[in-house]
LUMDO-171597 format. One record per atom (N, C-alpha, C): residue number from 0; residue in three letters; atom name; x, z, y. Coordinates in steps of 0.2 Angstrom, whole numbers, always signed. Example, Ala and Ser with C-alpha at 12.3 -4.5 7.8 and 13.67 -1.06 7.14 Angstrom:
<pos: 0, code: ALA, site: N, x: +66, z: +39, y: -28>
<pos: 0, code: ALA, site: CA, x: +62, z: +39, y: -22>
<pos: 0, code: ALA, site: C, x: +66, z: +39, y: -16>
<pos: 1, code: SER, site: N, x: +64, z: +35, y: -11>
<pos: 1, code: SER, site: CA, x: +68, z: +36, y: -5>
<pos: 1, code: SER, site: C, x: +64, z: +39, y: +0>
% end
This chain:
<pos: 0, code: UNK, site: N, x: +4, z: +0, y: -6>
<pos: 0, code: UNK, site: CA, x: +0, z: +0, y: +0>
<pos: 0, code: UNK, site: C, x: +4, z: +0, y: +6>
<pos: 1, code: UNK, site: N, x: +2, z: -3, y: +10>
<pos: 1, code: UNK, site: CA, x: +8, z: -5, y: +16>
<pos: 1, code: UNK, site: C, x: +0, z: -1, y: +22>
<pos: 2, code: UNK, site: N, x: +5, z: +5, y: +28>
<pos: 2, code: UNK, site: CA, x: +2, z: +6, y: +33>
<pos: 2, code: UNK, site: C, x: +4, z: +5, y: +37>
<pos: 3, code: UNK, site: N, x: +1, z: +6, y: +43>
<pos: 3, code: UNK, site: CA, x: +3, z: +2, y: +51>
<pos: 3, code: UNK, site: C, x: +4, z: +9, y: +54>
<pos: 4, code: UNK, site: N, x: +9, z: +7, y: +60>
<pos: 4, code: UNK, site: CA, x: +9, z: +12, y: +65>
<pos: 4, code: UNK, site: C, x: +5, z: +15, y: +71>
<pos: 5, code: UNK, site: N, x: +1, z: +20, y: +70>
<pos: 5, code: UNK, site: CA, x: -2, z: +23, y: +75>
<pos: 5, code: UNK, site: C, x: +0, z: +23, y: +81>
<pos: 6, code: UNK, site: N, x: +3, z: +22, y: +83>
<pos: 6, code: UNK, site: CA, x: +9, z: +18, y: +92>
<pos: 6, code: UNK, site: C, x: +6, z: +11, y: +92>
<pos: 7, code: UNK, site: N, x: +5, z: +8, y: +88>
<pos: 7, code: UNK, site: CA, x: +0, z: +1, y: +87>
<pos: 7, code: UNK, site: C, x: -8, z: -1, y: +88>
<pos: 8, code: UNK, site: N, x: -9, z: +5, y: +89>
<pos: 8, code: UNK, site: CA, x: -16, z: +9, y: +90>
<pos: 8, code: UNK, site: C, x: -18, z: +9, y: +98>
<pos: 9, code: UNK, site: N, x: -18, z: +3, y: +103>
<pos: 9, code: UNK, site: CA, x: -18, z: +4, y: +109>
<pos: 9, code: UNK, site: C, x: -26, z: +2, y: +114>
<pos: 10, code: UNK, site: N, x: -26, z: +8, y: +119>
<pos: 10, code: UNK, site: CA, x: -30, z: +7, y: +122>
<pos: 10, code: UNK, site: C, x: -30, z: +6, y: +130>
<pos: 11, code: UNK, site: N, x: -33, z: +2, y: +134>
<pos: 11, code: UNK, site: CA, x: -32, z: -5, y: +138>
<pos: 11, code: UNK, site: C, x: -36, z: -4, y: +142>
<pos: 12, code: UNK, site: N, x: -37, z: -4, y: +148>
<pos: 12, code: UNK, site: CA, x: -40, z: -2, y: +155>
<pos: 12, code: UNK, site: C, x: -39, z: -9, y: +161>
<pos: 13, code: UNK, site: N, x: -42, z: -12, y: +160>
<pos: 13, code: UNK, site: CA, x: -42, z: -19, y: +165>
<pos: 13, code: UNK, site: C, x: -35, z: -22, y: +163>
<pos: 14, code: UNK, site: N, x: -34, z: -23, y: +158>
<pos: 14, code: UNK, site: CA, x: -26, z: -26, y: +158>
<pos: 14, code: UNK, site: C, x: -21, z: -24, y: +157>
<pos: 15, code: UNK, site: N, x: -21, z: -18, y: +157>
<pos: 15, code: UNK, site: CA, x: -16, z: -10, y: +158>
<pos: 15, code: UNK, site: C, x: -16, z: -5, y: +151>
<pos: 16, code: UNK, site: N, x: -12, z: -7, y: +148>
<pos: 16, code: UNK, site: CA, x: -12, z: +0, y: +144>
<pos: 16, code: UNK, site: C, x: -13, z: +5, y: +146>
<pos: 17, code: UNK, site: N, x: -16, z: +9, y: +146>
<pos: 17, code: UNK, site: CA, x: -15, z: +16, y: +149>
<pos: 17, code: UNK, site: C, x: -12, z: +20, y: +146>
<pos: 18, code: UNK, site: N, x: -4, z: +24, y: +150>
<pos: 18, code: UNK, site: CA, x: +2, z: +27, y: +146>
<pos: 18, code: UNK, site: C, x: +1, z: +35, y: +146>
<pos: 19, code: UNK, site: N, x: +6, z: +36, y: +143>
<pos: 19, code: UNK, site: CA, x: +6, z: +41, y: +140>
<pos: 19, code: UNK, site: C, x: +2, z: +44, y: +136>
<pos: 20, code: UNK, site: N, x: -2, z: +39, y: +131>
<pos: 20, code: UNK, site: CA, x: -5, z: +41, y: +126>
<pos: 20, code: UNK, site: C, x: +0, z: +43, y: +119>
<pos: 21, code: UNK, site: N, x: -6, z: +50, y: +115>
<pos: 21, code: UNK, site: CA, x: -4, z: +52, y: +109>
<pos: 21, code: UNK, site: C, x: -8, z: +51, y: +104>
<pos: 22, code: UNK, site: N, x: -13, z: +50, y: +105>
<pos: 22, code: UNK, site: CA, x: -19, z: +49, y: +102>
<pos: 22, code: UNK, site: C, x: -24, z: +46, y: +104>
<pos: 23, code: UNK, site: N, x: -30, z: +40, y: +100>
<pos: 23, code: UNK, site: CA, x: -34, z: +37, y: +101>
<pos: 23, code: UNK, site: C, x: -40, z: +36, y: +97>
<pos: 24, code: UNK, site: N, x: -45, z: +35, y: +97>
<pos: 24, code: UNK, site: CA, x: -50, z: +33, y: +92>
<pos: 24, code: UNK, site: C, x: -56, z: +29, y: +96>
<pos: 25, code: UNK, site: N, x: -60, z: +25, y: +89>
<pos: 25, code: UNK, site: CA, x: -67, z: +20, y: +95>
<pos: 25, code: UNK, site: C, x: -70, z: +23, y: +89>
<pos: 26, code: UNK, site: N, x: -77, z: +24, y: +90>
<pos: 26, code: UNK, site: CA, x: -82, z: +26, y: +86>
<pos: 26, code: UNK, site: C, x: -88, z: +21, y: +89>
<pos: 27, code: UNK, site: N, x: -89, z: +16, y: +83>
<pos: 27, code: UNK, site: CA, x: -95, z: +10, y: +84>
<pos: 27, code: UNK, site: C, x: -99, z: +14, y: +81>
<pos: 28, code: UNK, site: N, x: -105, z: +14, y: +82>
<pos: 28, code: UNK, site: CA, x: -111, z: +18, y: +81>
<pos: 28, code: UNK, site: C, x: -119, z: +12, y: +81>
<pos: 29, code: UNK, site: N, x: -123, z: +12, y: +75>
<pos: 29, code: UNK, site: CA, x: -128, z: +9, y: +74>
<pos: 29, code: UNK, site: C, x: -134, z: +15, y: +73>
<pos: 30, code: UNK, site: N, x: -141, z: +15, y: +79>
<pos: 30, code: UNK, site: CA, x: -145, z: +20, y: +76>
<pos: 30, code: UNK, site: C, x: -151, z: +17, y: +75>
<pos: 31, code: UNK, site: N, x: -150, z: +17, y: +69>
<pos: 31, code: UNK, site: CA, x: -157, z: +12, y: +67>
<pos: 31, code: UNK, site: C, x: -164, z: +16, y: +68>
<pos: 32, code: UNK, site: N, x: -171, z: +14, y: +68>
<pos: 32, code: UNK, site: CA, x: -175, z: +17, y: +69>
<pos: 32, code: UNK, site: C, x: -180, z: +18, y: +62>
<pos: 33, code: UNK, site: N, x: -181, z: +23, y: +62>
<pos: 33, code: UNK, site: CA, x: -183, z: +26, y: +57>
<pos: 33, code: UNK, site: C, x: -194, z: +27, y: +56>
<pos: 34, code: UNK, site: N, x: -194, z: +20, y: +51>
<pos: 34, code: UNK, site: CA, x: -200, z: +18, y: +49>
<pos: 34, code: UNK, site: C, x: -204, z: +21, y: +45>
<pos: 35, code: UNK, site: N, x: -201, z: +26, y: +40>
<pos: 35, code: UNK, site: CA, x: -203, z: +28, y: +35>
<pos: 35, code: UNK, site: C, x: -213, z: +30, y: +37>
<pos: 36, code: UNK, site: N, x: -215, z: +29, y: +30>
<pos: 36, code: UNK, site: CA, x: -220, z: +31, y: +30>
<pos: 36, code: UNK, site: C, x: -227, z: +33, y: +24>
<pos: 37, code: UNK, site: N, x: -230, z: +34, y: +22>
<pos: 37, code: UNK, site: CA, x: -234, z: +34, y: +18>
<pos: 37, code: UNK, site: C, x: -233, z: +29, y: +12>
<pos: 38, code: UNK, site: N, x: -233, z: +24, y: +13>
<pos: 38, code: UNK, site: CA, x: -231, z: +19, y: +7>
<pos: 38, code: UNK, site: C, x: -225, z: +16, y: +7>
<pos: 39, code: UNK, site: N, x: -221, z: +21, y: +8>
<pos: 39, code: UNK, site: CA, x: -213, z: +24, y: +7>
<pos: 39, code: UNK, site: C, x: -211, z: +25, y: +0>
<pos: 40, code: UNK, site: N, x: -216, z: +27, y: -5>
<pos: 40, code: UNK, site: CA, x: -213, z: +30, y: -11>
<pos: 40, code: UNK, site: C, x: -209, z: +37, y: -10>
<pos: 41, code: UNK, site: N, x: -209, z: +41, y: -3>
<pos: 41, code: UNK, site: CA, x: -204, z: +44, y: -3>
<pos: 41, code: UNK, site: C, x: -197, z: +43, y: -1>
<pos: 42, code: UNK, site: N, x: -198, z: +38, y: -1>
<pos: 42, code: UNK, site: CA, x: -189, z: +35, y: +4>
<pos: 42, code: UNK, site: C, x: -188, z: +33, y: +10>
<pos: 43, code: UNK, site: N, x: -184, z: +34, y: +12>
<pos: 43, code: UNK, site: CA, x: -183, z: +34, y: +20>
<pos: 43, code: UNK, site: C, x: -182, z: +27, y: +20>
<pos: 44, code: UNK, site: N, x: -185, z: +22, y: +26>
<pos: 44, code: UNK, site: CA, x: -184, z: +17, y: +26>
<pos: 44, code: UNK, site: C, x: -184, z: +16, y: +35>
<pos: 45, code: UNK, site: N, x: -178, z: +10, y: +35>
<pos: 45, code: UNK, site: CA, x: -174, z: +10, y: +42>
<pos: 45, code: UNK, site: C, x: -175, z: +5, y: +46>
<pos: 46, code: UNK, site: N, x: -177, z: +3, y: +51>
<pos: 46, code: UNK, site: CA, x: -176, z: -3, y: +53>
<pos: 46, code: UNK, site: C, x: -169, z: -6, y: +60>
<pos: 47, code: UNK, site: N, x: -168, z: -10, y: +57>
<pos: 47, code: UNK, site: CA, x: -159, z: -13, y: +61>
<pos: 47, code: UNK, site: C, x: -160, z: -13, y: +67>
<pos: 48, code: UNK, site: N, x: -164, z: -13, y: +70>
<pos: 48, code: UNK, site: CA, x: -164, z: -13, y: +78>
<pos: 48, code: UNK, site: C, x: -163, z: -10, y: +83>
<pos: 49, code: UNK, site: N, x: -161, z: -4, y: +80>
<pos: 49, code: UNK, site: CA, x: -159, z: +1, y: +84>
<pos: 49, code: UNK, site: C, x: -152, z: +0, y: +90>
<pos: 50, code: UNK, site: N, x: -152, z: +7, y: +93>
<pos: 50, code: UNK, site: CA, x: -146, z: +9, y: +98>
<pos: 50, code: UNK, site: C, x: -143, z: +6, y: +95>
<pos: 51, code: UNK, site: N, x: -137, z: +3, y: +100>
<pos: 51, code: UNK, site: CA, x: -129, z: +2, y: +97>
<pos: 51, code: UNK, site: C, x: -123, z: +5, y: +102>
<pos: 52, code: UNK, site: N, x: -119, z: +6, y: +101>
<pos: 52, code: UNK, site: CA, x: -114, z: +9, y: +104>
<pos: 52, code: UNK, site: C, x: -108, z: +13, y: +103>
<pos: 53, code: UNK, site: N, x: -101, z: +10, y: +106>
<pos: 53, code: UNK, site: CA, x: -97, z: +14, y: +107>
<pos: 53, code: UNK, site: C, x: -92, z: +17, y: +110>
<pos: 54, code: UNK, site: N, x: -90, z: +22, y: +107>
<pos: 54, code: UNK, site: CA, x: -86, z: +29, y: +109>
<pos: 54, code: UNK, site: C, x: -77, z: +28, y: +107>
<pos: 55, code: UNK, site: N, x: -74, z: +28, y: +115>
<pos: 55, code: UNK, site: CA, x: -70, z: +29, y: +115>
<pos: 55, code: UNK, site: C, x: -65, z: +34, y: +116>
<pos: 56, code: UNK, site: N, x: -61, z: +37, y: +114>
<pos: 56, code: UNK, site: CA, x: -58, z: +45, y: +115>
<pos: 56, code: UNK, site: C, x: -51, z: +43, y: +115>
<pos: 57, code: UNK, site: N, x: -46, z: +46, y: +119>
<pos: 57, code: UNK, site: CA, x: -38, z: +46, y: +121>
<pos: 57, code: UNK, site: C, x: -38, z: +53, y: +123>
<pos: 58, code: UNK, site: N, x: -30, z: +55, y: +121>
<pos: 58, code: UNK, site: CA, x: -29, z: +61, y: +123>
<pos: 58, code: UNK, site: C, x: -19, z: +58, y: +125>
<pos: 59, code: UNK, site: N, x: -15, z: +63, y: +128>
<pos: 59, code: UNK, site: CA, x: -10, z: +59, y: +130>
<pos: 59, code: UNK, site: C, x: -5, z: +64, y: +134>
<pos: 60, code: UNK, site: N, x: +1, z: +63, y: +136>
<pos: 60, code: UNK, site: CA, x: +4, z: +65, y: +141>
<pos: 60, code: UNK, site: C, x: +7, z: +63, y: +148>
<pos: 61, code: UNK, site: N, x: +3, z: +68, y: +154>
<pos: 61, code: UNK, site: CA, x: +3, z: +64, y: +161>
<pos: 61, code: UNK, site: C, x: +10, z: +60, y: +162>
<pos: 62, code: UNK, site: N, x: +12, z: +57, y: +161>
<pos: 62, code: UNK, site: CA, x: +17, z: +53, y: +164>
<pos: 62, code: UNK, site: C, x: +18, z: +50, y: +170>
<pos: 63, code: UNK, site: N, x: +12, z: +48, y: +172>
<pos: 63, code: UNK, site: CA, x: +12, z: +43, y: +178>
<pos: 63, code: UNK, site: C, x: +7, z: +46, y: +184>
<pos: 64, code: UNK, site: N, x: +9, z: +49, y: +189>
<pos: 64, code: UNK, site: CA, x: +3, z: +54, y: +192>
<pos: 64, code: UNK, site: C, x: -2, z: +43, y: +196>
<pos: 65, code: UNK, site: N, x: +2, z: +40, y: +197>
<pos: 65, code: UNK, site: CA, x: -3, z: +36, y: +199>
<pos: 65, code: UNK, site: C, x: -11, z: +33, y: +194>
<pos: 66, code: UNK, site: N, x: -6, z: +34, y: +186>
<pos: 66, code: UNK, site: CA, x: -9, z: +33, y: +182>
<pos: 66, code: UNK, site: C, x: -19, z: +37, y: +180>
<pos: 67, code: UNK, site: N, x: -14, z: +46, y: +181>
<pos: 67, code: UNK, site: CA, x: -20, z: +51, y: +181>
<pos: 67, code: UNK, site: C, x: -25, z: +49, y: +186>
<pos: 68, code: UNK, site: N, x: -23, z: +48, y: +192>
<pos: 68, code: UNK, site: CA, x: -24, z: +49, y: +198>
<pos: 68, code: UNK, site: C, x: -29, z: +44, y: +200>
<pos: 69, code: UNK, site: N, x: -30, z: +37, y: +194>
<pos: 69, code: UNK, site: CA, x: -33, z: +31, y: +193>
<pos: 69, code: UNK, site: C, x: -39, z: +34, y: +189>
<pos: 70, code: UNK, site: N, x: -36, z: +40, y: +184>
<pos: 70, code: UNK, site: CA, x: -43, z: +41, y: +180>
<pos: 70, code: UNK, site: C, x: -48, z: +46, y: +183>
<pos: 71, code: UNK, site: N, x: -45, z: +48, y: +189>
<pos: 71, code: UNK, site: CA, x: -49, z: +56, y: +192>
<pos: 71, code: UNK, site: C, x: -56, z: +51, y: +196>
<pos: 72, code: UNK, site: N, x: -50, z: +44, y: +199>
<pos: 72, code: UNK, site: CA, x: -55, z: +41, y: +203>
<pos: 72, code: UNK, site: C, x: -61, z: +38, y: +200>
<pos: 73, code: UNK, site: N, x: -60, z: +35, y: +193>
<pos: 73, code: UNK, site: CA, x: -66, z: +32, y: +190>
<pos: 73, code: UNK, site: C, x: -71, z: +38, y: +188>
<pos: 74, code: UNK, site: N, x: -66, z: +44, y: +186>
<pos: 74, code: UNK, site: CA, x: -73, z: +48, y: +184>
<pos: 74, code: UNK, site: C, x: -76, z: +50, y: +188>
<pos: 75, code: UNK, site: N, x: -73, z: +51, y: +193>
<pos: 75, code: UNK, site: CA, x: -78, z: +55, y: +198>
<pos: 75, code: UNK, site: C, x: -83, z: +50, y: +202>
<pos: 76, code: UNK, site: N, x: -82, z: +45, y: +202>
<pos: 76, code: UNK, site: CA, x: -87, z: +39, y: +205>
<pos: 76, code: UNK, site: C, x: -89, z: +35, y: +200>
<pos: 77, code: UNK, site: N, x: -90, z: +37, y: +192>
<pos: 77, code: UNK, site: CA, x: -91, z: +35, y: +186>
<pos: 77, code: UNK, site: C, x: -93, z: +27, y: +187>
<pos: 78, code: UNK, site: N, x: -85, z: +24, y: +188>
<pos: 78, code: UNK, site: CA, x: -84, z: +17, y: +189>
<pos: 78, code: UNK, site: C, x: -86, z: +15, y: +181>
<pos: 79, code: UNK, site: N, x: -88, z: +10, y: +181>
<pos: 79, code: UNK, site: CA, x: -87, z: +4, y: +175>
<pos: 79, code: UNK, site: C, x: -82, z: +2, y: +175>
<pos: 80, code: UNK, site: N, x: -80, z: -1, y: +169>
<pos: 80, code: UNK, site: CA, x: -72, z: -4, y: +170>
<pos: 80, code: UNK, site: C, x: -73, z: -9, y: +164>
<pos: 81, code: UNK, site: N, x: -68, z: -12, y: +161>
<pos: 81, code: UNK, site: CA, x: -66, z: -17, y: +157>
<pos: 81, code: UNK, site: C, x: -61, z: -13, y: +151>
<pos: 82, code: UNK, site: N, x: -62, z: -11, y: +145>
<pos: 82, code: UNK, site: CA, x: -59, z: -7, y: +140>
<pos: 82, code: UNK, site: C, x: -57, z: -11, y: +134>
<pos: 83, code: UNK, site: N, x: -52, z: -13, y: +133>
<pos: 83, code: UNK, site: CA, x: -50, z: -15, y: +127>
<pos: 83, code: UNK, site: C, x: -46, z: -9, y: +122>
<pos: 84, code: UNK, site: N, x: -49, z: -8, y: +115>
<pos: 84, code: UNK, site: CA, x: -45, z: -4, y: +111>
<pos: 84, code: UNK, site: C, x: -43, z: -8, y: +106>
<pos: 85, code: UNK, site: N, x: -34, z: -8, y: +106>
<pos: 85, code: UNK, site: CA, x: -32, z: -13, y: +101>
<pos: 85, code: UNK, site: C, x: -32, z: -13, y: +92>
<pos: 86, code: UNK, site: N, x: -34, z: -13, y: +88>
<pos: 86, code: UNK, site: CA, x: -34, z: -11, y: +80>
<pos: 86, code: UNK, site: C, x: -26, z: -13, y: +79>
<pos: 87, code: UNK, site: N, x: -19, z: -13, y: +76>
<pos: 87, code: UNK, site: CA, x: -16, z: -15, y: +72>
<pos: 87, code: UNK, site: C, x: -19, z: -16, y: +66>
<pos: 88, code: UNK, site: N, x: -17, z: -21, y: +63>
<pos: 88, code: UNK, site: CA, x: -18, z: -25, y: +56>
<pos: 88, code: UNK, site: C, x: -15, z: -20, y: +49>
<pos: 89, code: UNK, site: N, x: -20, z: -19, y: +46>
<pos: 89, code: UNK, site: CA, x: -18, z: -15, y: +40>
<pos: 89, code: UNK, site: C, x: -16, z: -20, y: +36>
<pos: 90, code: UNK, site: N, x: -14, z: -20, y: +28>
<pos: 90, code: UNK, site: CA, x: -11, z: -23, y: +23>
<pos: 90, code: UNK, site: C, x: -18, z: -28, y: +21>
<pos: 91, code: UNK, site: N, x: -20, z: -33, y: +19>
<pos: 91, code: UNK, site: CA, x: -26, z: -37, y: +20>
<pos: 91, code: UNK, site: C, x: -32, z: -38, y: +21>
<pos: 92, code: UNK, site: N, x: -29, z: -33, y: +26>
<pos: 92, code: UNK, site: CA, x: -34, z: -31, y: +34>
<pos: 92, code: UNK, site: C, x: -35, z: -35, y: +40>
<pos: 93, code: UNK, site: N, x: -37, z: -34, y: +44>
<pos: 93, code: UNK, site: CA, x: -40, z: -38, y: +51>
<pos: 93, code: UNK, site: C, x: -35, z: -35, y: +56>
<pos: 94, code: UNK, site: N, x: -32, z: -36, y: +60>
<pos: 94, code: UNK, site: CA, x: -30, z: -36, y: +68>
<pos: 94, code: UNK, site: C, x: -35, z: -36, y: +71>
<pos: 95, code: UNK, site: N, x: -36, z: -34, y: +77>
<pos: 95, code: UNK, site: CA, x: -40, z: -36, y: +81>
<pos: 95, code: UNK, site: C, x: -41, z: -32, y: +88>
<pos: 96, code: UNK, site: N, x: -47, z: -35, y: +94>
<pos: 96, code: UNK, site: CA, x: -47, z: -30, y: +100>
<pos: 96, code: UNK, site: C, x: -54, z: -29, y: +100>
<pos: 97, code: UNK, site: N, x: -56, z: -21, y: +99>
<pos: 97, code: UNK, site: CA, x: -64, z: -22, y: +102>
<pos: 97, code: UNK, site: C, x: -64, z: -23, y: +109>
<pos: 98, code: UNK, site: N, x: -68, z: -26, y: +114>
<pos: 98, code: UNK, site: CA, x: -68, z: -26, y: +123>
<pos: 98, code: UNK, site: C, x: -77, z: -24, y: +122>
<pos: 99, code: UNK, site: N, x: -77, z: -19, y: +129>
<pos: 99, code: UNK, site: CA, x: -80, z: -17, y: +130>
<pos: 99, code: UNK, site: C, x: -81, z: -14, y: +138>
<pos: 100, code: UNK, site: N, x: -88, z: -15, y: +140>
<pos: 100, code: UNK, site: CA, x: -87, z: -12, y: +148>
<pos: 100, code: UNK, site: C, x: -89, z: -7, y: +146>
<pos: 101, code: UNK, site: N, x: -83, z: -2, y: +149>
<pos: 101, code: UNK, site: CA, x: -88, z: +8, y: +147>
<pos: 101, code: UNK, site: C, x: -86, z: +11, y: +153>
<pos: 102, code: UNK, site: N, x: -89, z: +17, y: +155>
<pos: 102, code: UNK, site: CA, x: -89, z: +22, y: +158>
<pos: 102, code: UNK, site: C, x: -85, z: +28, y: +155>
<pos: 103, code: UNK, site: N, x: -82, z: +30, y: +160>
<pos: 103, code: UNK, site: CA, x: -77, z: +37, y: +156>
<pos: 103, code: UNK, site: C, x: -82, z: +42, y: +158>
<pos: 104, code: UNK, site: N, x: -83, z: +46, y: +154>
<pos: 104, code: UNK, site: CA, x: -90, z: +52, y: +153>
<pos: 104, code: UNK, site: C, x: -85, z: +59, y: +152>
<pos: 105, code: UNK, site: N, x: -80, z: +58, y: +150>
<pos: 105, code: UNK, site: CA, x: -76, z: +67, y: +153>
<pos: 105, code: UNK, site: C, x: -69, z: +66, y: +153>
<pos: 106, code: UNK, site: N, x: -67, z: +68, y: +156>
<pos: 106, code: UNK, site: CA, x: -59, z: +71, y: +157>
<pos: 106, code: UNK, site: C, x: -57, z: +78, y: +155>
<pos: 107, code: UNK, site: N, x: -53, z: +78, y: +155>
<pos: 107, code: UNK, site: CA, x: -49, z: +85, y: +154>
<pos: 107, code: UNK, site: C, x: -42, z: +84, y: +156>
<pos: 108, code: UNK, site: N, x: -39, z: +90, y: +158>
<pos: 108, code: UNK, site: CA, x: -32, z: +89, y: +161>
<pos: 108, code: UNK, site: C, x: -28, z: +95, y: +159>
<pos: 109, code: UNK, site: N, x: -25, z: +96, y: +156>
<pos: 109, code: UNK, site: CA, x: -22, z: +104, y: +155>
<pos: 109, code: UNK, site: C, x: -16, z: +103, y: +155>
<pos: 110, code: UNK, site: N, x: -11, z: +110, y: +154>
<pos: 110, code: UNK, site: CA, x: -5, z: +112, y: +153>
<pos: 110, code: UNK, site: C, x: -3, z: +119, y: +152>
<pos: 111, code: UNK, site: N, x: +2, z: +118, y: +149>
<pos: 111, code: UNK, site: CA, x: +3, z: +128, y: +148>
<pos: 111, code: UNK, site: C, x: +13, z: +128, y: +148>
<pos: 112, code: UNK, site: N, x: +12, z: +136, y: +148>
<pos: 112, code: UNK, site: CA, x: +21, z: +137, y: +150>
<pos: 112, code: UNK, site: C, x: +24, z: +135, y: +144>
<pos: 113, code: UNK, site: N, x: +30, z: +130, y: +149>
<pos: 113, code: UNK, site: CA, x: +35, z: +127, y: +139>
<pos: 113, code: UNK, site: C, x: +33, z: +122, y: +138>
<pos: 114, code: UNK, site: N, x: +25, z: +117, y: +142>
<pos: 114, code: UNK, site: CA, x: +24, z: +112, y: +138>
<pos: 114, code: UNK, site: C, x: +23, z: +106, y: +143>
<pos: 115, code: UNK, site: N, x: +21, z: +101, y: +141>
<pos: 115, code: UNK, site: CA, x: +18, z: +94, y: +147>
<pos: 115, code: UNK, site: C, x: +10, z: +95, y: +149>
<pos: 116, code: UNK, site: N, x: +12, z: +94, y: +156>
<pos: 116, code: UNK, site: CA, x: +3, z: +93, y: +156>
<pos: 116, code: UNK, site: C, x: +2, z: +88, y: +153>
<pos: 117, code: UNK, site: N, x: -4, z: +87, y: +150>
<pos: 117, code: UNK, site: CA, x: -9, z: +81, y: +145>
<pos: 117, code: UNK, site: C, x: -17, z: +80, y: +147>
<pos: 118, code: UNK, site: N, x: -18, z: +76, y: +146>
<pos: 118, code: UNK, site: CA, x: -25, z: +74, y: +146>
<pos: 118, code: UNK, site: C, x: -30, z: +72, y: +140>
<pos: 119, code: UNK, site: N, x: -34, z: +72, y: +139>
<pos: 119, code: UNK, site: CA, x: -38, z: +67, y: +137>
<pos: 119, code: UNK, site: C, x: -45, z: +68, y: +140>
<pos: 120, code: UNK, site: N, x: -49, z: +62, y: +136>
<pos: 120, code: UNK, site: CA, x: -54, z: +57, y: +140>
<pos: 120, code: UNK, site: C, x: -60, z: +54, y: +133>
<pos: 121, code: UNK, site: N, x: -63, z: +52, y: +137>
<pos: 121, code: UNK, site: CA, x: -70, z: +48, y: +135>
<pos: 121, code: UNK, site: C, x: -72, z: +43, y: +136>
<pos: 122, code: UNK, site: N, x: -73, z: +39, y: +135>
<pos: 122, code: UNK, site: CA, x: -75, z: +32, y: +136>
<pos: 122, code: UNK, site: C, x: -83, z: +31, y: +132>
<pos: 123, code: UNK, site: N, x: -90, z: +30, y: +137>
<pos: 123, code: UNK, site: CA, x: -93, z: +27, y: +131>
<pos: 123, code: UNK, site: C, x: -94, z: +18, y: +133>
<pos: 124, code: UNK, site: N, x: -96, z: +17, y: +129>
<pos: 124, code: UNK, site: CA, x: -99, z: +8, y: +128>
<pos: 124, code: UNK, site: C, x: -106, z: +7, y: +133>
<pos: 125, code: UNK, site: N, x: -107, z: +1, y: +140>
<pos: 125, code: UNK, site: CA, x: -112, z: +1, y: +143>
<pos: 125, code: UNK, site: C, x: -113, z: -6, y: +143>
<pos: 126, code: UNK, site: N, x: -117, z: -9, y: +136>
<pos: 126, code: UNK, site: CA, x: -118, z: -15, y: +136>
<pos: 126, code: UNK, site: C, x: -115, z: -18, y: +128>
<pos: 127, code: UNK, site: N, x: -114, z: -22, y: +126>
<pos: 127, code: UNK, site: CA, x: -112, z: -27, y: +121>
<pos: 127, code: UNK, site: C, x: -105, z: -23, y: +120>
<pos: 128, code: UNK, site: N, x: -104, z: -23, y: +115>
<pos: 128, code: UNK, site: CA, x: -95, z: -21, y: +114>
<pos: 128, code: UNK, site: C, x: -95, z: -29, y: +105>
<pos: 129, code: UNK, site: N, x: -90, z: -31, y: +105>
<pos: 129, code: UNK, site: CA, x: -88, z: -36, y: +103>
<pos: 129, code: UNK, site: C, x: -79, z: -33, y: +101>
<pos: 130, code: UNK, site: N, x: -80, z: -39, y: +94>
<pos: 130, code: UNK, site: CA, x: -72, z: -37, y: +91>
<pos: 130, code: UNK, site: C, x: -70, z: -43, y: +90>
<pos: 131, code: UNK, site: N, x: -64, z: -46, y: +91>
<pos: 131, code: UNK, site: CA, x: -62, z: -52, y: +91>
<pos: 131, code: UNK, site: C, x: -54, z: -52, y: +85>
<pos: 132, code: UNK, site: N, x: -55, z: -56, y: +79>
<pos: 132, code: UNK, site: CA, x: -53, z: -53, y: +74>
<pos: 132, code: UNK, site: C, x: -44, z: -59, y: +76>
<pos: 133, code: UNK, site: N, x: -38, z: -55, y: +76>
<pos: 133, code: UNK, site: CA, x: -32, z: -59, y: +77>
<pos: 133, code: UNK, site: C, x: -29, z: -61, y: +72>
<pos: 134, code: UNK, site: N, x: -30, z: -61, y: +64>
<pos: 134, code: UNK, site: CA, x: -27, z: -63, y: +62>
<pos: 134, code: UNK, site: C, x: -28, z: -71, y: +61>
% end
């Protein structure tokens, strides 16, 4: 089994990686709507048209104060923006980029004595999100 490197794992801000990340994750989300009913049989039954949506999270180390300084501004005036999360290619797996327009929904900003101040963050999906496969 061959695996990839989570450094390969990038997530992108109008064109801009955003630095000093250590960690990332997209969570695509289907919530279907729930039909069930008397001539069920007793089984749940679902139908595909529901919500869609997703959730983007970063966590990281402040490097760049212009960089923070870029995320303080979108949260606090809960800009829209342009999100690309990159996938690296697993072993006869897919590469690929989801792109998506989202909203940053939280920040967080910390530090403690001995250590780097850090951040992380939230992104959710406002609209279509799409994955465009590169291999």
């Amino acid at each position: 089994m061959v695996a990839t490197n989570g450094r390969d794992f990038l997530i992108v801000k109008g064109g801009t990686t955003v630095g000093g990340a250590t960690a990332g994750s997209i969570s695509v989300n289907n919530e279907p709507i729930d039909v069930t009913n008397k001539d069920s049989s007793g089984w749940r039954e679902l139908l595909a048209a529901g919500k869609r949506s997703a959730d983007v999270t970063l966590s990281g180390v402040n490097l760049d104060d212009a960089t923070i300084a870029d995320m303080r501004t979108d949260m606090l005036a809960q800009t829209a923006d342009t999100w690309t999360v990159v996938i690296p290619g697993l072993a006869g797996g897919s590469a690929g980029t989801y792109s998506m327009t989202g909203i940053m929904t939280s920040l967080e900003e910390s530090g403690e004595e001995g250590g780097a101040t850090t951040y992380s963050l939230t992104i959710q999906s406002s609209g279509a999100v799409t994955f465009t496969d590169l291999t």
